[in-house]
C-alpha positions in Angstrom: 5.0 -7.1 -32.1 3.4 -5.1 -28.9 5.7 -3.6 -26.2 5.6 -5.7 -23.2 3.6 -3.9 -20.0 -0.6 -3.7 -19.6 -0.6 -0.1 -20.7 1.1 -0.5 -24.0 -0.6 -3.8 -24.9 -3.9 -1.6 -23.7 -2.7 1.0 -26.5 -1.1 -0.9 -29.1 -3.6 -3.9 -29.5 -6.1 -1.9 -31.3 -3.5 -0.5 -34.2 -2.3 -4.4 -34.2 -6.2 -5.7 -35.2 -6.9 -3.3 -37.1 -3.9 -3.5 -39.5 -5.0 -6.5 -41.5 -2.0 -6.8 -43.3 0.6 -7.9 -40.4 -0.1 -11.5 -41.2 -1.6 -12.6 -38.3 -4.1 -15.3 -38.2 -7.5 -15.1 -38.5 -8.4 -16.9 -35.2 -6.1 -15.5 -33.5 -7.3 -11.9 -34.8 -10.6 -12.9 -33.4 -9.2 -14.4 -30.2 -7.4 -11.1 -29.4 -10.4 -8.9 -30.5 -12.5 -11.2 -28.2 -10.0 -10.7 -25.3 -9.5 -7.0 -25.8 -13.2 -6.9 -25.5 -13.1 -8.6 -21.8 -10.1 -6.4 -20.4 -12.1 -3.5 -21.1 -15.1 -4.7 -19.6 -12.8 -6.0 -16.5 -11.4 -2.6 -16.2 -14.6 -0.6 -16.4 -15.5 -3.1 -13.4 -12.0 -1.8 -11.7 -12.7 1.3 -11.9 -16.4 1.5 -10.8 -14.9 -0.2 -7.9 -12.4 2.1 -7.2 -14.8 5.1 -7.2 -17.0 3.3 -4.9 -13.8 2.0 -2.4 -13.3 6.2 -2.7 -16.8 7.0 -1.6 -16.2 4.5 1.5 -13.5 6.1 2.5 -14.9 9.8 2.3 -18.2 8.6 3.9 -16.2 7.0 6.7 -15.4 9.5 9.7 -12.4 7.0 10.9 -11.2 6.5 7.7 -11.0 10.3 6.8 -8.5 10.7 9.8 -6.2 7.5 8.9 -6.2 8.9 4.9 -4.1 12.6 6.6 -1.5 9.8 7.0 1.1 10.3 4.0 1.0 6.9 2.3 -2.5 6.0 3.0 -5.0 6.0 0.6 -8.4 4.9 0.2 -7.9 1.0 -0.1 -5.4 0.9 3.3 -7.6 3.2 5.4 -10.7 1.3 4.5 -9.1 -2.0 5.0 -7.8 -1.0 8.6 -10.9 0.5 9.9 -12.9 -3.0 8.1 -10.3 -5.2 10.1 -9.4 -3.4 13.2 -12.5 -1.2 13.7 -11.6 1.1 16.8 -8.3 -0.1 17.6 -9.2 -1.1 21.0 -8.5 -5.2 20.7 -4.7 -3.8 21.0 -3.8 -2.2 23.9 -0.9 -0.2 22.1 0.5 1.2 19.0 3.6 -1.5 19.3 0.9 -4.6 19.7 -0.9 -3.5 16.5 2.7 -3.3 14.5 3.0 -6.9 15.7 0.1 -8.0 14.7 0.2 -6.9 11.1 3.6 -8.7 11.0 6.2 -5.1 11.2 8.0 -5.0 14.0 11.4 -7.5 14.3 11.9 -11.1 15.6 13.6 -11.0 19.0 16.3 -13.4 20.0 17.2 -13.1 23.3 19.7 -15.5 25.8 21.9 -15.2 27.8 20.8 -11.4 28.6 21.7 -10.3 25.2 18.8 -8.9 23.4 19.4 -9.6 19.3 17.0 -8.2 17.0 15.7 -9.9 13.4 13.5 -9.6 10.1 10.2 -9.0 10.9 8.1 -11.7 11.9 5.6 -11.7 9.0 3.1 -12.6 11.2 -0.3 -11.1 11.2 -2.4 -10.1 8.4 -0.2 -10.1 5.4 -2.5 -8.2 3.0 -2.7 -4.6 5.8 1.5 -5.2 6.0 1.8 -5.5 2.1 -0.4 -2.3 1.9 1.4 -0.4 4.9 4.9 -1.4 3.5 3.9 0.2 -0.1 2.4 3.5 1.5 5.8 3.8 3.2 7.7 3.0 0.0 6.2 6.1 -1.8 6.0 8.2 0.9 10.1 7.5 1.6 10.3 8.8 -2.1 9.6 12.6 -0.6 11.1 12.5 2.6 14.6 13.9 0.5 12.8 17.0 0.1 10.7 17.7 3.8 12.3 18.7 6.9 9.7 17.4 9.2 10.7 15.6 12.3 8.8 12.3 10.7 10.9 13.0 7.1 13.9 13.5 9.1 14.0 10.6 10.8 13.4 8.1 8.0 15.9 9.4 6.0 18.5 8.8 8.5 16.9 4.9 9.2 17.2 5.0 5.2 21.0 6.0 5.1 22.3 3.5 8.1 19.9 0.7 7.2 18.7 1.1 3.3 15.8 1.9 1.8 14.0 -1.8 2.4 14.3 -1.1 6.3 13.5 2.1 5.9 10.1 1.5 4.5 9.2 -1.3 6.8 10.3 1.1 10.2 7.6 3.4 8.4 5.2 1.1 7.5 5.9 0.1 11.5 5.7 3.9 12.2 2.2 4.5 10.1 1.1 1.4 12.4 1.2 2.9 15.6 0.2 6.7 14.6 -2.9 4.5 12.9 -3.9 3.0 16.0 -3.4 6.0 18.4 -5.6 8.0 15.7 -8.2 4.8 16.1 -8.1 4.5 19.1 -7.9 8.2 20.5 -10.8 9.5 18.0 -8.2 12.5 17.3 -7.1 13.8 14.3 -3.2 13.7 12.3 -0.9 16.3 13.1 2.2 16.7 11.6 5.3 17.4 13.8 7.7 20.4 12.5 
């Protein structure tokens, strides 16, 4: 029996064909053999694509600045500056958080203002990215004393960690735009 998870199927497939006494079947020994065969071949083509998503992003003068960001990589940096080139279809940080579906559903009557989940409107793919930058880089705010770190971890111990990460990802969304936009590089706030 193989472990469940890709990296231990990955490891333990090879001991489980070769050992011809475990009673499996012959077509399904060749079946898995073939199949082992294909997921290496699909994950050589992962990773050529990965190195070359990497060159991209070092190549790319724009994308350089948005990867000083903590919690964005090469795939998020290239897929901002591919979607939102310059920045300059938004005319602020706040209307580029909108867009990619971050910033919270307001509700207002009666001249009460109430605040929601975010909207989830926009481009669902940049949000999923942005929200899982945020979510590792909440994992190290414990640690920093910056004035960014600071601040998410107090969002994180009112609100939770899911909050947390989206305020963040919200966060990320504006400083991307004003680094876009403004042609400047990151700078981290003591």
């Amino acid at each position: 029996m193989v472990a469940p998870g890709r990296e231990r199927f990955e490891k333990e497939l090879p001991i489980v064909l070769a050992d011809l006494e475990n009673g499996l079947p012959v077509l399904a020994r060749e079946t898995l053999t073939n199949l082992a065969a294909r997921l290496r071949a699909v994950n050589e083509h992962v990773t050529g694509y990965d190195q070359r998503l990497q060159q991209l992003a070092r190549d790319s003068e724009p994308a350089r600045r948005v990867m000083a960001v903590e919690g964005i990589g090469p795939v998020t940096a290239t897929a901002v500056v591919a979607t939102v080139g310059d920045g300059h279809e938004f005319h602020s940080g706040r209307e580029f958080a909108a867009w990619l579906g971050l910033t919270p559903r307001q509700s207002s009557s009666g001249g009460k203002s109430r605040l929601g989940g975010i909207t989830k409107r926009g481009n669902a793919y940049l949000r999923r990215l942005f929200i899982h930058g945020a979510r590792s880089v909440l994992r190290l705010t414990g640690s920093r004393t910056d004035r960014k770190s600071r601040w998410a971890e107090g969002v994180k111990g009112r609100r939770g960690e899911t909050i947390a990460a989206v305020a963040l990802a919200a966060k990320h969304a504006r400083i991307l735009w004003a680094l876009l936009t403004r042609g400047e590089a990151y700078q981290v706030l003591a």
